[in-house]
C-alpha positions as CSV (number, residue, x, y, z in Angstrom):
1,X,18.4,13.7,-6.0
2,X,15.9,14.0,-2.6
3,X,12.7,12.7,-2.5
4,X,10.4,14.1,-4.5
5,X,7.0,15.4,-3.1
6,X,5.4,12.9,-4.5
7,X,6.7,9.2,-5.4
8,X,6.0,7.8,-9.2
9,X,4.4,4.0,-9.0
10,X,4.1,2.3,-12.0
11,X,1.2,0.1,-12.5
12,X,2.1,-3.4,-13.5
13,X,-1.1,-5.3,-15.1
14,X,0.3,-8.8,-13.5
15,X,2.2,-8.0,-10.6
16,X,1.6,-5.8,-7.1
17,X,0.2,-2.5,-8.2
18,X,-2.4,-4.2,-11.0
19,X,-5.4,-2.1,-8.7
20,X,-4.1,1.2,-8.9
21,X,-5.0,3.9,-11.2
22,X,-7.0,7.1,-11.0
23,X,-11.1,7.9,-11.0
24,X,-13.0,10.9,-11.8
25,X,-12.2,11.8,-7.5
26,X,-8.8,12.0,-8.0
27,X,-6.1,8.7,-7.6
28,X,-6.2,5.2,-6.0
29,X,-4.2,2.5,-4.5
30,X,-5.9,-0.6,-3.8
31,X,-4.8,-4.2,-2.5
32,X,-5.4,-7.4,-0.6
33,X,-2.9,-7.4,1.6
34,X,-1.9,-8.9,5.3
35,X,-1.2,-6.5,8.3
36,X,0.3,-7.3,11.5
37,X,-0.7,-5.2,14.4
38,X,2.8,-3.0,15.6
39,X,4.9,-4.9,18.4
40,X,3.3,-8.0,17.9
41,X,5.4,-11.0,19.2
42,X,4.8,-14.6,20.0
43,X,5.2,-17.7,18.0
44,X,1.1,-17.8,17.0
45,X,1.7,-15.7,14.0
46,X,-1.2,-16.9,12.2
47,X,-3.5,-15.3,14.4
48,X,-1.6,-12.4,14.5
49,X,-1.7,-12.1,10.3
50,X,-5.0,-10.5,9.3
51,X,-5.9,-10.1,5.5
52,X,-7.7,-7.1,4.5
53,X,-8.9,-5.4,2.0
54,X,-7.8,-1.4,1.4
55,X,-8.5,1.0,-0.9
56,X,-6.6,4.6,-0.5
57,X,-8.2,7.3,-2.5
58,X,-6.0,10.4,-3.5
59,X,-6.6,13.8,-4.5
60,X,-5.5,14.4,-8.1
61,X,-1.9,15.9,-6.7
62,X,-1.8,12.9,-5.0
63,X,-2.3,14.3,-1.3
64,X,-4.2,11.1,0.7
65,X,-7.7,11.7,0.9
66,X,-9.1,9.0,2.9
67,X,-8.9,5.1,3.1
68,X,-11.2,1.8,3.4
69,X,-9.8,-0.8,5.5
70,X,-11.7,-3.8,6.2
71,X,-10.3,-6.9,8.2
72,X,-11.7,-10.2,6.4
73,X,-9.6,-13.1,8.7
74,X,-6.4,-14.5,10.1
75,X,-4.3,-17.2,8.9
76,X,-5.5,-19.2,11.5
77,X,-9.6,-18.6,10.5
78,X,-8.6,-19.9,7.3
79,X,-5.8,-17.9,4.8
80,X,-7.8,-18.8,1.6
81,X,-11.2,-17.9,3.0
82,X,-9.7,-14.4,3.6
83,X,-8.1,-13.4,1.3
84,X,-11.3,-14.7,-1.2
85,X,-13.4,-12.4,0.7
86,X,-10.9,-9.4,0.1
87,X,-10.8,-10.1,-3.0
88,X,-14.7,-10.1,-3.3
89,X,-15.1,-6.7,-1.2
90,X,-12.3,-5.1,-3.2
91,X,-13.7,-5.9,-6.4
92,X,-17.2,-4.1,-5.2
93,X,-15.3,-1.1,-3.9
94,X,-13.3,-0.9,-7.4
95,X,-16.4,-1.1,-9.2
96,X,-17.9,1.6,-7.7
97,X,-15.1,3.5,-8.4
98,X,-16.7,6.0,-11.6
99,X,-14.3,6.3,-14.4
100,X,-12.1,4.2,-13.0
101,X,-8.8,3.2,-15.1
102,X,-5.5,1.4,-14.0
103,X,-2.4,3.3,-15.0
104,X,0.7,4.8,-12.6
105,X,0.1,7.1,-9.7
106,X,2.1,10.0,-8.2
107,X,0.9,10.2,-4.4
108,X,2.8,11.6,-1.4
109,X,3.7,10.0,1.6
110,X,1.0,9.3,4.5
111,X,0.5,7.2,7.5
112,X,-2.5,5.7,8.9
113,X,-3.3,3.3,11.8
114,X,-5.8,0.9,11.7
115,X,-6.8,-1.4,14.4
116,X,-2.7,-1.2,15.5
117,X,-1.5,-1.8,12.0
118,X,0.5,0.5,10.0
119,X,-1.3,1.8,6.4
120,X,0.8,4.1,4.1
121,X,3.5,5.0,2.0
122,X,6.4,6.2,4.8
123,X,9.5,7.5,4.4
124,X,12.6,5.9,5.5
125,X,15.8,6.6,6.5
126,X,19.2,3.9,6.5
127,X,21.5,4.8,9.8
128,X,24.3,3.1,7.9
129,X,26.7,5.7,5.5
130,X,25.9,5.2,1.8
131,X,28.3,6.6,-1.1
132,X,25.6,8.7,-2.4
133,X,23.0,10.7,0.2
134,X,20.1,9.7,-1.7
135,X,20.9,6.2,-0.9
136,X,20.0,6.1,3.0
137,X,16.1,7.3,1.9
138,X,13.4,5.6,0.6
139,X,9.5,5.0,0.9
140,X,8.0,2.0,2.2
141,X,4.2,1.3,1.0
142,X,2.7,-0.8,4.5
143,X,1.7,-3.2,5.0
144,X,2.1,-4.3,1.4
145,X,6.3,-4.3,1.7
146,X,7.0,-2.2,-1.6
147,X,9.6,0.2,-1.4
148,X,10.5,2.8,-3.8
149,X,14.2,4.1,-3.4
150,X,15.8,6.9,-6.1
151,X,15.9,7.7,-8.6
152,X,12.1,7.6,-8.3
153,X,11.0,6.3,-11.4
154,X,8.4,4.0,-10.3
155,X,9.5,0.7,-9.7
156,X,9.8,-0.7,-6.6
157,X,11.3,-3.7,-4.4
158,X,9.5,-6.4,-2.5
């Protein structure tokens, strides 16, 4: 089975895709999460993790549309204090979402950069030989760390 054009993600009410859903503009994917800029390095990793929130909208097909991204703090300002005020700006940006409902999404792979952090749902490929082909691909949502693997039914890995 290869990777379909777009990947299933179930909405779990209590878990890591409780914000996702679909809106009268189509689909959503929205999270507090923590992003890392790309080739970070150094042991003062708390300035270095920045909470945000982000909110992906999708056409109804599930072709990326656009995305809000807004930094709210490092570790080191304070983890608690961030992630509260993503939490606060996500809820606004959810509730101005008209028609809004939480349910499983179908959306296609994308990548974004913001501020030197990776955003999207990217395809991935394992060097290593696997018994079965489909094994070696899989799509990683970033910077959240889910990955969806066959045979594409939704769940994911953290």
């Amino acid at each position: 089975m290869g990777v379909p054009d777009v990947i299933p993600i179930r909405h779990e009410p209590d878990y890591r895709t409780r914000t996702i859903g679909r809106w009268q503009g189509g689909q959503f994917f929205a999270s507090v999460t923590a992003a890392f800029p790309e080739g970070w390095s150094g042991d003062d990793w708390q300035s270095q993790k920045r909470w945000c929130a982000v909110l992906h909208h999708f056409e109804g097909a599930g072709r990326h549309l656009d995305s809000r991204i807004r930094f709210t703090g490092t570790t080191a300002d304070g983890e608690g204090k961030a992630i509260a005020a993503a939490r606060r700006l996500l809820a606004e940006w959810l509730d101005a979402l008209p028609e809004r409902q939480y349910q499983d999404i179908a959306i296609a792979p994308f990548a974004i950069r913001f501020e030197g952090a990776l955003f999207g749902l990217v395809l991935e490929e394992d060097e290593e030989e696997h018994e079965e082909e489909a094994d070696r691909v899989w799509a990683e949502f970033y910077p959240d760390g889910l990955g969806f693997y066959a045979p594409w039914d939704g769940e994911y890995d953290t």
